[in-house]
N, C-alpha and C positions, 0 to 999 in steps of 0.2 A: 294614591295608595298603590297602583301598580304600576309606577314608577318606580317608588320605593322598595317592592318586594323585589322587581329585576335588580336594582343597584344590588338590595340585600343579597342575593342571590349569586350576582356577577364576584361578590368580595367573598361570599364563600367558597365558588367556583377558584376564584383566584388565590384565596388561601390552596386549597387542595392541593393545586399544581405548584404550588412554590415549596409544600411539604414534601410533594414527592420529588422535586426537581435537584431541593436538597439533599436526599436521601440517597438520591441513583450516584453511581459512580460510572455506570459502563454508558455509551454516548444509543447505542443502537435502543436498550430497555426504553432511555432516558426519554427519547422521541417515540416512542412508541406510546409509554405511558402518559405522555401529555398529551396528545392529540386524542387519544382514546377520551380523556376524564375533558379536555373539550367537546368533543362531540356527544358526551352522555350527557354532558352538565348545559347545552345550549336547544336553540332551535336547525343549529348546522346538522345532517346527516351523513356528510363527508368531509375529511380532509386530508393533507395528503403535506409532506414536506420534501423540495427540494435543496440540494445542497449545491451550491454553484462556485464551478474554479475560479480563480482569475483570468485565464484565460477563454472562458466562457463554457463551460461542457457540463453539463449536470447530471444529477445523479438522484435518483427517487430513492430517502433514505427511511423514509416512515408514510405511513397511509391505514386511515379508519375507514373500514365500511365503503372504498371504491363503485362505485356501478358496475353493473360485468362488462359494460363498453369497455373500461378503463381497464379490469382487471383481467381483460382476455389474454390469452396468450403468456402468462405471466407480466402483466402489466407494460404489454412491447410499448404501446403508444404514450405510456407514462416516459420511458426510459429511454425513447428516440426521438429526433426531429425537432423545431424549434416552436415556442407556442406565444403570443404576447406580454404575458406576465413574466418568462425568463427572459425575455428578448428585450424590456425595460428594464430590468434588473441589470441587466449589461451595459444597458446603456446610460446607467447612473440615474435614470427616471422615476425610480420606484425608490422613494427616502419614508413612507409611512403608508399606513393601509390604506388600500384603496380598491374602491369599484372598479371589476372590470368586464372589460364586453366579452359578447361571448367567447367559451372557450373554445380555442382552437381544436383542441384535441378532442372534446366531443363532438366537435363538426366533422372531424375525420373520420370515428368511431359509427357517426350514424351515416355517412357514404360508403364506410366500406360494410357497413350490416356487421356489427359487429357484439348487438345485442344491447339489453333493456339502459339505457340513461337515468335510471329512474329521475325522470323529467327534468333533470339539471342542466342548464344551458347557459349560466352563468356562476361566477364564483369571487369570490373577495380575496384580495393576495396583501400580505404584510411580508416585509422584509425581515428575516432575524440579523438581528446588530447586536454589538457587542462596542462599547464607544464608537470609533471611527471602521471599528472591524467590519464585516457582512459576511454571514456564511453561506446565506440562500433564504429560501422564501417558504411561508405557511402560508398554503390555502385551501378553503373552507367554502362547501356549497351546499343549496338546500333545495328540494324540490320548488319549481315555480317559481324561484326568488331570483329577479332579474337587477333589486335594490338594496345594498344594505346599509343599515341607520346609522349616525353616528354614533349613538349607544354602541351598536354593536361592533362599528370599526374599533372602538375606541377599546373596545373588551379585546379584539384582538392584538393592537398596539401593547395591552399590557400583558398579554400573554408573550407573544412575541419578543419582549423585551425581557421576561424571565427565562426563556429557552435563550438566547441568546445570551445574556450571562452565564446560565447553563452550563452552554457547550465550551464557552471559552474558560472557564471553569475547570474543566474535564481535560481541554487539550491543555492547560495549566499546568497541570496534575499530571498527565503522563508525560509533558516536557520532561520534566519535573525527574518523574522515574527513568526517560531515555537518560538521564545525565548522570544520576545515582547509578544505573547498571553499565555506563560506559567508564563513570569512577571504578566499579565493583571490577570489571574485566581487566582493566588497566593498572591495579592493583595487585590481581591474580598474576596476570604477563610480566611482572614487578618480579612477583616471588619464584615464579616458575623459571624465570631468566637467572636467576640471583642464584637459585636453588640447584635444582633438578640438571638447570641447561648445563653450569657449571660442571658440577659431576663426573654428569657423561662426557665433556670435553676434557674434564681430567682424565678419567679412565679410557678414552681414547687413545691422549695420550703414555700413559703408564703400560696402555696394551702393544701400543707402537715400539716404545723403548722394552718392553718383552720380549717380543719376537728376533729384536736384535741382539740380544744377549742369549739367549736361551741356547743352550748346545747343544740338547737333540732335535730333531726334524720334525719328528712329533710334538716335540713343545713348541717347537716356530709355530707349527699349525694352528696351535691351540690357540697363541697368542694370536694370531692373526684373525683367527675367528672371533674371538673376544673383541679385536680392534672394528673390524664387519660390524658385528650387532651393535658396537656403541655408535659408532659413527651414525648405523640405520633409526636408532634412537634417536641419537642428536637432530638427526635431519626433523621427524615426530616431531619432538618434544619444539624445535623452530618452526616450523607449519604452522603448531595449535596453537606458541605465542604471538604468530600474526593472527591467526584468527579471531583472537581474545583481543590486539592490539594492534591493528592493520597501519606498518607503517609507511607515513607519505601521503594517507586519505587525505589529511588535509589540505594537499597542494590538490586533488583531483582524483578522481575514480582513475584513471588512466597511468599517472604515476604510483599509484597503487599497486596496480598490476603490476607495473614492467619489475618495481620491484618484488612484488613475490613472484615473477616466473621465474627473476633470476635465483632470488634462494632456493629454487624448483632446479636449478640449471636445465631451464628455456630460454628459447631465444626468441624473445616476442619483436615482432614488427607488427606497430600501431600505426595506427593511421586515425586521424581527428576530421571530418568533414563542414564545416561551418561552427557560429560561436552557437558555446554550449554553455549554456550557468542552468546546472540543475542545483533542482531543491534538495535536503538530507533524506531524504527518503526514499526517493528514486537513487540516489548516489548510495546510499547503501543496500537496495535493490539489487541492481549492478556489479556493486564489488562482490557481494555475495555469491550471483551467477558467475562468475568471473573465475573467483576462487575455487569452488567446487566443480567449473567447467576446466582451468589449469590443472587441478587435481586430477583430474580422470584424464587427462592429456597424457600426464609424467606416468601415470600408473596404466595404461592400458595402449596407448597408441602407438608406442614404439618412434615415437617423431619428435625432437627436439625443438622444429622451426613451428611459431604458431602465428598466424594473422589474427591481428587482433583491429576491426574496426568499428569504430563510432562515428555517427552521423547525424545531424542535424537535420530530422526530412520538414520541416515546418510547423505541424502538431503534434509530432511525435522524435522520440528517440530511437534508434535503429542501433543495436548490437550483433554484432555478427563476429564469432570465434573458431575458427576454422584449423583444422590439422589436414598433413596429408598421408596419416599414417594406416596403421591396422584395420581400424572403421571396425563397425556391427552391423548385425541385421537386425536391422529396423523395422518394425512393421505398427503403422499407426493402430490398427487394430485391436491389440496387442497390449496389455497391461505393460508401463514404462518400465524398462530393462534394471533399473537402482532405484534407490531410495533416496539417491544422491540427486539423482533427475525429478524424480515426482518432487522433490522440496525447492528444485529451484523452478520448476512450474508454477506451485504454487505461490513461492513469492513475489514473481511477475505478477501472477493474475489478481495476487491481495493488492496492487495497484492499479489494478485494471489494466495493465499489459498482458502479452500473449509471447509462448515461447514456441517454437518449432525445430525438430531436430530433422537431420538429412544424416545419414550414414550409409557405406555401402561397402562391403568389405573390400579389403584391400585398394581401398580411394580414399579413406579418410574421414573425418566426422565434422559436420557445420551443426552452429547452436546460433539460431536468428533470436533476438529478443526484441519488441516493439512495445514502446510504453507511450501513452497518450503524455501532454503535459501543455 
């Protein structure tokens, strides 16, 4: 009979979460909300999911009810260092639930005094999968419980197996959307080319053959002014069609560049340091800082020559964008100087990279960018 009521119980639990799993669209609720209505709906009192690169670095993306060993600090010892269960996970070891010895991380937590364990010393780890896919790992611990049953593994196999449809589901769906809004922008750069860019490259020229016809001095003037503002237009209106349509991305972030410094008329010297094959999201990371770091080159430094290096340091990417022109004063201190700067901070760091700027008046301005990968 209470075998029965657990199974019963397990299929209602597992309806729950497949209700909500369907319902969520955003990946961060989506993990939150399952692990939560697992750890009400079971005997677990914690659990906690990591998401693991291919190259092996993880990332604590969800977590129920932590011990404050674990939750100290903002959850340092969740977010650094390596522990058993991801370190099988790497090494292709971990293909279904399974018991494991104790946790690393609470052995570190209770030597450096780091507060109450509520008595957990052990924990059960499943992989989330997706067919041949793997995104990282669920696991789940409970007071005292150094064992867990096949019942239970087997409860989180099927758990496991719905989050991981889940999330590939989700990264599905926003592929999905990056493809529709780089149709949508490349559509836009279509009409604005076709359109607008036209235009003002006629009215350029109509302003040019003005000024040379025009008999008084004062209409030369005028014409000329008129040919000025179109042309400073035209330049505009070619900027936001690469930014809408960045062309060359394809060949690489690097040919990228060189061509927008030159419709910037810069003169970039690159330089590539070992083999580099980034993912699309780092490469559009990159061109981005790139683009809005050229920008404030042309519009503020007074220096046409720019170093532009990339580097292959082993774990990470290294960008380094250097002028030797006007520079600022800089003070880290100091709320960032543009809004042009804090946006391309922050889209470093939404990959977990870091951006650092150097400026000094009249020495010129460097922009370091470092992305893990």
């Amino acid at each position: 009979m209470k075998m029965y009521q657990e199974s019963h119980s397990n299929i209602g639990l597992l309806k729950e979460i497949a209700e909500l799993l369907n319902n969520e669209t955003e990946l961060s609720s989506m993990l939150s909300g399952a692990v939560k209505k697992l750890i009400r709906g079971t005997s677990f009192t914690t659990g906690w999911i990591f998401f693991i690169e291919k190259e092996g670095s993880h990332e604590l993306v969800s977590y129920e009810n932590l011990p404050k060993s674990l939750s100290d600090r903002k959850c340092e010892l969740m977010k650094e260092g390596g522990c058993w269960c991801v370190n099988r996970f790497r090494n292709g070891k971990l293909t279904k639930a399974s018991n494991i010895i104790e946790c690393q991380r609470i052995e570190q937590a209770i030597e450096e005094n780091r507060g109450e364990t509520d008595d957990i010393t052990y924990h059960a780890t499943v992989p989330l999968q997706s067919g041949q896919e793997s995104f990282g790992l669920l696991n789940v611990a409970a007071p005292h419980k150094t064992h867990f049953s096949a019942d239970e593994l087997a409860l989180l196999e099927s758990v496991a197996f719905q989050i991981g449809s889940a999330i590939k589901r989700i990264m599905l769906t926003k592929k999905e959307q990056e493809i529709a809004l780089i149709g949508e922008r490349n559509r836009l750069a279509r009409d604005l080319h076709d359109s607008v860019n036209q235009l003002l490259f006629s009215l350029t020229l109509t302003a040019r053959g003005g000024a040379e016809i025009a008999g008084g001095e004062e209409m030369k003037e005028t014409f000329k002014t008129i040919q000025c503002l179109a042309q400073e237009a035209l330049s505009e209106m070619r900027a936001l069609i690469w930014q809408l349509r960045p062309n060359g991305l394809e060949h690489g972030v690097v040919e990228a560049v060189k061509g927008y410094s030159e419709m910037l008329g810069l003169h970039l010297e690159a330089k590539v340091e070992g083999i580099i094959s980034l993912s699309s999201k780092i490469e559009e990371v990159l061109w981005r800082v790139s683009q809005e770091a050229l920008n404030n080159c042309k519009k503020h430094s007074g220096e046409k020559n720019i170093f532009y290096t990339l580097i292959n340091e082993s774990k990470s990417i290294h960008l380094l964008i250097e002028d030797r022109g006007y520079g600022f004063q800089y003070d880290k201190q100091q709320p960032l100087p543009s809004l042009g700067i804090q946006s391309m901070r922050e889209r470093v760091k939404s990959i977990g990279g870091e951006l650092t700027i150097d400026s000094q008046l009249g020495k010129g301005t460097s922009i370091s960018v470092r992305i893990p990968y």
